[in-house]
C-alpha positions as CSV (number, residue, x, y, z in Angstrom):
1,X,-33.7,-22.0,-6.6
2,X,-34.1,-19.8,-9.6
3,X,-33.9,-16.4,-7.5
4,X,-30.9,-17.4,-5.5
5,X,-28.1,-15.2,-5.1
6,X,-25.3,-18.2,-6.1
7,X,-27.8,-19.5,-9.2
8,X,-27.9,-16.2,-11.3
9,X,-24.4,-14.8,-10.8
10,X,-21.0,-15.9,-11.2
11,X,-19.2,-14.1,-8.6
12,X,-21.0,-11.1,-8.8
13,X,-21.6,-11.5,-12.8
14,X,-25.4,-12.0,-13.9
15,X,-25.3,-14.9,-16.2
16,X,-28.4,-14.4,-17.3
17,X,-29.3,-18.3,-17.9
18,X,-26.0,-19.2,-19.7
19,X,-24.7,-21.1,-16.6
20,X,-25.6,-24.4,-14.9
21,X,-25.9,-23.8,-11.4
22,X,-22.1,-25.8,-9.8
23,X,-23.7,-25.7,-6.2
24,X,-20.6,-25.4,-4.2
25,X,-16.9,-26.7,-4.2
26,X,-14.2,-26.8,-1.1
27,X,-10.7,-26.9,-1.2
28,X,-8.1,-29.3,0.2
29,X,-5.0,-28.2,1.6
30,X,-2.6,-31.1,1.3
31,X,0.7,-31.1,3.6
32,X,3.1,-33.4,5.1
33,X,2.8,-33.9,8.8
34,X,6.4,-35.0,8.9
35,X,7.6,-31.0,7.8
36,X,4.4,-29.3,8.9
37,X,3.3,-29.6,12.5
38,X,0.8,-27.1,12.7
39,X,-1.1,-26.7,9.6
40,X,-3.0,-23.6,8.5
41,X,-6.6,-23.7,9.9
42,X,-7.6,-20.2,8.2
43,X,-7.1,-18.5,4.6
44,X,-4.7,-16.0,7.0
45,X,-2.9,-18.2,8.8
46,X,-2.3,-20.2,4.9
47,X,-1.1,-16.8,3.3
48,X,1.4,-16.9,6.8
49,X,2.6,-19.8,5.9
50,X,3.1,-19.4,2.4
51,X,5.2,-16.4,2.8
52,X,6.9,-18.4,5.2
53,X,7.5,-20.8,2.3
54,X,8.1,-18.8,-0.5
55,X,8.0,-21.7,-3.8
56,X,6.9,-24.6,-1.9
57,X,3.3,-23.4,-2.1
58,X,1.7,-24.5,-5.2
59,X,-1.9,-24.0,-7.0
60,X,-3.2,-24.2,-10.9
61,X,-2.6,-20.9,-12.4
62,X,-5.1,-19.1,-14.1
63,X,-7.2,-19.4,-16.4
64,X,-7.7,-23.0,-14.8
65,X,-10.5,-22.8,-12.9
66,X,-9.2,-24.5,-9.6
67,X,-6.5,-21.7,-9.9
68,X,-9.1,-18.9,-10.2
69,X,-11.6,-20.1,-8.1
70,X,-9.1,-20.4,-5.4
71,X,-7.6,-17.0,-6.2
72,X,-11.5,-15.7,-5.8
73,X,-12.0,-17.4,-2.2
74,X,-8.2,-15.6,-1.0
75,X,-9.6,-12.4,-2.2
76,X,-13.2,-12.9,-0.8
77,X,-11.9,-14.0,2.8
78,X,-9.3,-11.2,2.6
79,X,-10.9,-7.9,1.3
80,X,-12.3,-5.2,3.9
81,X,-15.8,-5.5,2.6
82,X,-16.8,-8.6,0.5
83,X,-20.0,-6.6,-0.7
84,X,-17.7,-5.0,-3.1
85,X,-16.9,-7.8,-5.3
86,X,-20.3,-7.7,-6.3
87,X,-20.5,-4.2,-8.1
88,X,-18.9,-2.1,-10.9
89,X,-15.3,-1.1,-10.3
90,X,-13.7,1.6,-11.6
91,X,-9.5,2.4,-11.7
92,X,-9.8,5.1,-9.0
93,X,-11.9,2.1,-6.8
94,X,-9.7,-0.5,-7.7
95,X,-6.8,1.4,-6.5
96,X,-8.3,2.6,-3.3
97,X,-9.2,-1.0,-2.4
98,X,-5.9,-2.8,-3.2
99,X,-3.5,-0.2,-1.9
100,X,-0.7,-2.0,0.2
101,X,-3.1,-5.1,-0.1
102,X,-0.9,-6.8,-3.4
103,X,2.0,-8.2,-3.9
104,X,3.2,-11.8,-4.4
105,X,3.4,-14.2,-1.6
């Protein structure tokens, strides 16, 4: 395990030995059958949903680490190309890659 890609960085961060290695975590999504018929199967069909249901959506907020982590896995599932999360980003970068991307759902 000591070479592996999820074991020595922390979303794309070396940590250099400062970190015990979490394994992996999964999230829950939690809805009443009653209101919701057809629950969101994919992180695209869940941001759908939520802007469908603007403030009846709710997660921790950041800094909590549920919050962030599930902040991470939206912008992992949803971003052209994934390999980027894993380098150095500069303004002119972060721009090109979030243009008409943000906003609040």
């Amino acid at each position: 395990y000591k070479n592996k890609a999820s074991i020595v960085t922390d979303f794309g961060v070396a940590v250099d030995g400062y970190e015990s290695p979490w394994g992996f975590s999964q999230f829950v999504f939690y809805y009443d059958s009653a209101v919701v018929k057809r629950p969101p199967k994919t992180i695209k069909a869940f941001l759908k949903h939520a802007k469908k249901n603007k403030g009846k959506i709710t997660y921790p907020a950041p800094p909590d680490f549920i919050g962030t982590t599930f902040l991470k896995q939206v912008l992992y599932e949803t971003i052209s190309d994934p390999s980027l999360l894993s380098k150095s980003v500069s303004n002119a970068d972060f721009k090109k890659h979030t243009k008409k991307k943000c906003g609040s759902y």
